[in-house]
N, C-alpha and C positions, 0 to 999 in steps of 0.2 A: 505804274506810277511809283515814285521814289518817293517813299513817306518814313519821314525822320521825327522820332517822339523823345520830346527832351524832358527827362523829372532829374529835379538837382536836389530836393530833400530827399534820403534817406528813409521815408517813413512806410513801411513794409504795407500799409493798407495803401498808399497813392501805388505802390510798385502790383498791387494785386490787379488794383482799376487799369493801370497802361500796360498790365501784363496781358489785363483781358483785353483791349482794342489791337495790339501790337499783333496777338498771336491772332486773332481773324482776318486781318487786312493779308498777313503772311499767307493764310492758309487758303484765299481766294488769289493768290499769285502776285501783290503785291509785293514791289519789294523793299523791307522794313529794316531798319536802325533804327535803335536808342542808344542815346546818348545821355548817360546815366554819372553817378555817384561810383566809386568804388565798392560800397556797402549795398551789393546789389543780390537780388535772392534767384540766384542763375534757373531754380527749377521750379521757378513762376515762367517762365519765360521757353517757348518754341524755340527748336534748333534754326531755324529758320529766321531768326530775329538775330540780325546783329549786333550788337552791344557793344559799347564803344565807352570805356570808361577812364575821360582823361582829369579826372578830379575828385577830390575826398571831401565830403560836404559833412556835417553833423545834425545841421537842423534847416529850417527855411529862409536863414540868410537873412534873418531879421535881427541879426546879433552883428558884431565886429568881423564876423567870417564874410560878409556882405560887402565887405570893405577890400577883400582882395583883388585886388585889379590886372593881377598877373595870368589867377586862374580863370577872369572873366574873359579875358585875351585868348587864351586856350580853347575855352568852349566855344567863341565865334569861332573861331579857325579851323576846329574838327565841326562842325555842324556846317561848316561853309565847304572846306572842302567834300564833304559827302553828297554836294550840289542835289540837293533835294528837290521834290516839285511842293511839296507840301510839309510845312513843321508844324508838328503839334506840339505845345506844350501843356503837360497832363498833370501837373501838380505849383505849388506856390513855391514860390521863391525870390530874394530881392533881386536874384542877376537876371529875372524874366522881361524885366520891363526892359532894360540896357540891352539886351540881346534881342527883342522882337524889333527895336528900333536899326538894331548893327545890318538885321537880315531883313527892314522892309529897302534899308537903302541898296542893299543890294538885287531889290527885285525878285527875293523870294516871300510869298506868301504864307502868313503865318496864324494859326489857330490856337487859342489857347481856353481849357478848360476853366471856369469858374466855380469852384468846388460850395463856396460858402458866400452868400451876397451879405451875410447878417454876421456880427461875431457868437459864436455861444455864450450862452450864460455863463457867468462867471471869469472868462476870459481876461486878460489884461490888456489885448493887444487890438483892441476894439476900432477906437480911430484909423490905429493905424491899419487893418487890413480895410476899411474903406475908401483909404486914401490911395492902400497899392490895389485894390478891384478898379477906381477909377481911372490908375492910370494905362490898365492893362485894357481897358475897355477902350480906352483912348488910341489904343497904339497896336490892338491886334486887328488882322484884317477880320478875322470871322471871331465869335464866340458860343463858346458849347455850354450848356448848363443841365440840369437833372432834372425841370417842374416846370410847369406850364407859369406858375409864378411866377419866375425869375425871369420866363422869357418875357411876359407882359412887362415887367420891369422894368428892361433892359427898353425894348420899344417906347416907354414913355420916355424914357430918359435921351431920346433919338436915333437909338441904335435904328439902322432900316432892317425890316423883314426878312432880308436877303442876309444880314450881317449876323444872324442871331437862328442857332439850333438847339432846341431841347426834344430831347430823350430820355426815357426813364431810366435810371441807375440798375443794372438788373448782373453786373460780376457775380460770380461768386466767391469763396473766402478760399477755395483749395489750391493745391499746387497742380500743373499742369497735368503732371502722370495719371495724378488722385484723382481729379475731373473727367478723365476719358475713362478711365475703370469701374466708375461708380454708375452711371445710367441701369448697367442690367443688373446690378445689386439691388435696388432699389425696388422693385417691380415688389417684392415678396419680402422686403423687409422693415415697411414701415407702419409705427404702432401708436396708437393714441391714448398715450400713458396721464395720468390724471394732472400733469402738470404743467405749470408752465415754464418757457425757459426767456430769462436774459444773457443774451450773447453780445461779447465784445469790453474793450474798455471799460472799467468802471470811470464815468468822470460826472463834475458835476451838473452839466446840461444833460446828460440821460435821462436823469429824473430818478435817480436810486433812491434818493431820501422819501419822495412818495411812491415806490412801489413800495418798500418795505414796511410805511404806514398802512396801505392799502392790504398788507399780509397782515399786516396785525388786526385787522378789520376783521379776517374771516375765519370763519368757526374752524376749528384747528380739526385735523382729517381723524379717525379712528385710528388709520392705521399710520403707521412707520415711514411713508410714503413722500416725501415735501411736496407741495403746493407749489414751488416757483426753487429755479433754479438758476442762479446769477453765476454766470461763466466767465472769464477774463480777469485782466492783470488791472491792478489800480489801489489805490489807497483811499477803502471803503471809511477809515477812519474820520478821513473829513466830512465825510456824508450823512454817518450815523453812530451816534454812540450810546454804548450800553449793551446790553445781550441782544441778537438777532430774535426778532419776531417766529415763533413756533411754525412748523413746515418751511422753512428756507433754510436752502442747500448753498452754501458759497464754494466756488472752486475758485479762489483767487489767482490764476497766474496765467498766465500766456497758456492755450488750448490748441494742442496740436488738431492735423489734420482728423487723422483716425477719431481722437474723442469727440470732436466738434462734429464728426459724422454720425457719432452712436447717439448724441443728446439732441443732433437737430431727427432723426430718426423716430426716438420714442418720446419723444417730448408731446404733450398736448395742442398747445399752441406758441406762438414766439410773442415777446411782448416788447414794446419800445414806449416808454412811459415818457419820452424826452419831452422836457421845457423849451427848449431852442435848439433844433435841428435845419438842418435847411431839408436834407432829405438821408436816404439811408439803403444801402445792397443789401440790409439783412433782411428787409421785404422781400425781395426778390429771392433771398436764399431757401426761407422761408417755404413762399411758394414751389420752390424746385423741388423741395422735400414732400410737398405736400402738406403743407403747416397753415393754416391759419393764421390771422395776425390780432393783436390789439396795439393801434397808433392811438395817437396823439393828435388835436386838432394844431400843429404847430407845421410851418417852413411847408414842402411840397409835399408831407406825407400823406396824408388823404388823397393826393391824386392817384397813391398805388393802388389805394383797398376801393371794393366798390362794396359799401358799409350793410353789414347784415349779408353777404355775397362771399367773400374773401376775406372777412374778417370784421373789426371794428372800429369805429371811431369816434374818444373820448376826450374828453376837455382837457389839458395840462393841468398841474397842479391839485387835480381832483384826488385826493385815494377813495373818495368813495362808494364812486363812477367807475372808477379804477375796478376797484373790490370785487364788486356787484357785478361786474362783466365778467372777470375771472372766475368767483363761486358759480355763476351762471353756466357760464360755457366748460367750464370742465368738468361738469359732471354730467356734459352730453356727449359720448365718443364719435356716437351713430353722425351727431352734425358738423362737428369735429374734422372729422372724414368727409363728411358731403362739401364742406366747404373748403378742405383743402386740398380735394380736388377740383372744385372752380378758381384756386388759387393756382393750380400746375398749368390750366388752361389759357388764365392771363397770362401768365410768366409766359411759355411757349409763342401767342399771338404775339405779345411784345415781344418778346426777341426777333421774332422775324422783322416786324417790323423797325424796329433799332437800325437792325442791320443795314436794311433798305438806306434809311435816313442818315447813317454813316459813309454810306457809299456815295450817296447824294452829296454828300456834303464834302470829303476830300475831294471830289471830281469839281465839284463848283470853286471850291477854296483853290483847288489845282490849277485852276484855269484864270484867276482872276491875278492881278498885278496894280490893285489900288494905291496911290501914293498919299491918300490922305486917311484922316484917323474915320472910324466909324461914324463917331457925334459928328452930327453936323455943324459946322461953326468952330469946330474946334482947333486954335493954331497954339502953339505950343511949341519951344524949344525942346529938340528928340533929347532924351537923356541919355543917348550914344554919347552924345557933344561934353555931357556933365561928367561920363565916367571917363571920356576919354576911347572910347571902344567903336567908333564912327566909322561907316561903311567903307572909307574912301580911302 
């Protein structure tokens, strides 16, 4: 099967996710293309994936770059000529919906990921990403989602059972080479060090502003040691002001491979305090370390942990639910350990079966040639016709 994955944002976590689907379909004999951004991270990506990048995109094309009608001419024409059996599109963009419409008139079959059904807190762009999830709902032949939530969702809303596949989020955050070298590293060098860690983005749906009340909560350690440790690039500023809460580590900036390796390693457990998530890979990463989790009762995250098992699950907005889980569990190594390795054992069973349900589904998505929208009832002028970029 000829399977072509198209991500037109730029954004180095959507190029981690289609890097992880792109290089497994390759390595089971598929044969793969993306058809990307120029701003592409070439060693996320198998030699085996060809890459095809006839456009410079900046953002998700929710700005005046959405307006070029030249480059959207370009992208139908290489994603057409590559005569695909199946297109997946694996991240947001505004030229997604005018392009699933260019390639259903042409009789190819198209799939597209729904990363987010909800906007995050604090966002600006609220309306309008419900208004482009409805239209892409409308206008792809199948839809992929992370949570058993989304897919109920999707069904009420008319999607048919056949139209709609969820599978748990389970990438990992490395680069290609870095993920094939690391399994037998792993076996003898993981430690359950007394802390906890936050990895990723600081933004304001993670919920930074209550984890760091929740650290202020807890009795400050004897030694030198921090309690929690907040990883990644962001502007903590808006979140919290005034001196950081005693035992917390900030590394503000972008976390290479190698360090993200050493802190998901000895770290105690991984925490995700988010207020509005829809779901998240750092469960998954989590578990592949052998880490433990504390979620959020928000979006599809409780579907990853099975609570008291692999980890926890606490109310948003709590620090003191928060707190109280954290003091608790990290001053048990021995459980620590017992449960994150019930956490390698999901990760492992889901993966396998991901895989299944992905195979499943390009081969169905492969094979089907629907000429109308998913919902039923639904007619609508194609927005090929509005941009001007129509099959014909």
């Amino acid at each position: 099967m000829r399977i072509c994955y198209v991500l037109l944002s730029p954004t180095f976590g959507m190029h981690q996710y289609t890097a992880d689907l792109a290089n497994r379909m390759a390595l089971v004999g598929h044969e793969v293309h993306l058809v990307t951004t120029a701003h592409v991270p070439h060693d996320r990506y198998a030699p085996a994936v060809a890459i095809h990048t006839p456009v410079i995109t900046t953002n998700t094309g929710f700005s005046l770059e959405g307006l070029n009608v030249r480059d959207l001419r370009v992208l139908q024409q290489t994603i057409g000529n590559l005569r695909p059996d199946v297109v997946h599109f694996t991240g947001p963009h505004l030229w997604n919906v005018p392009l699933v419409h260019a390639l259903s008139d042409k009789g190819i079959p198209v799939l597209h990921t729904l990363h987010d059904m909800d906007p995050h807190h604090g966002t600006r762009y609220g309306v309008l990403l419900k208004v482009w999830n409805q239209l892409v709902i409308n206008s792809a032949d199948h839809i992929l989602v992370h949570g058993q939530t989304y897919r109920e969702r999707l069904l009420d809303m008319g999607v048919p059972e056949e139209g709609v596949t969820s599978t748990p989020l389970l990438h990992l955050f490395l680069s290609l080479a870095r993920s094939r070298s690391l399994s037998a590293e792993l076996a003898t060098s993981i430690r359950y060090e007394p802390w906890a860690l936050f990895f990723g983005r600081l933004e304001l749906y993670k919920g930074v502003d209550y984890l760091l009340t929740a650290c202020a909560m807890i009795e400050p350690s004897v030694t030198s040691t921090p309690r929690v440790v907040l990883a990644g690039p962001g502007d903590l500023a808006t979140m919290w002001s005034g001196p950081l809460p005693n035992g917390v580590e900030i590394r503000n900036r972008l976390i290479a491979d190698d360090e993200a390796i050493d802190l998901f390693r000895r770290c105690g457990l991984v925490v995700l305090p988010y207020v509005g998530a829809t779901q998240s890979a750092l469960i998954a990463a989590a578990y592949y370390f052998r880490k433990p989790v504390i979620v959020t009762r928000t979006g599809a995250l409780p579907e990853y942990v099975e609570d008291g098992q692999t980890g926890w699950v606490v109310e948003p907005e709590h620090p003191a639910s928060l707190a109280r889980c954290l003091e608790e569990m990290l001053g048990d190594p021995a459980r620590l350990a017992q449960m994150g390795s019930a956490g390698r054992t999901w990760y492992d069973a889901y993966r396998a079966s991901e895989m299944r349900a992905l195979l499943d589904m390009y081969q169905q998505v492969g094979q089907s040639r629907p000429k109308t929208s998913l919902v039923t009832g639904y007619v609508g002028k194609p927005l090929s016709d509005l941009y001007g970029v129509g099959g014909h």
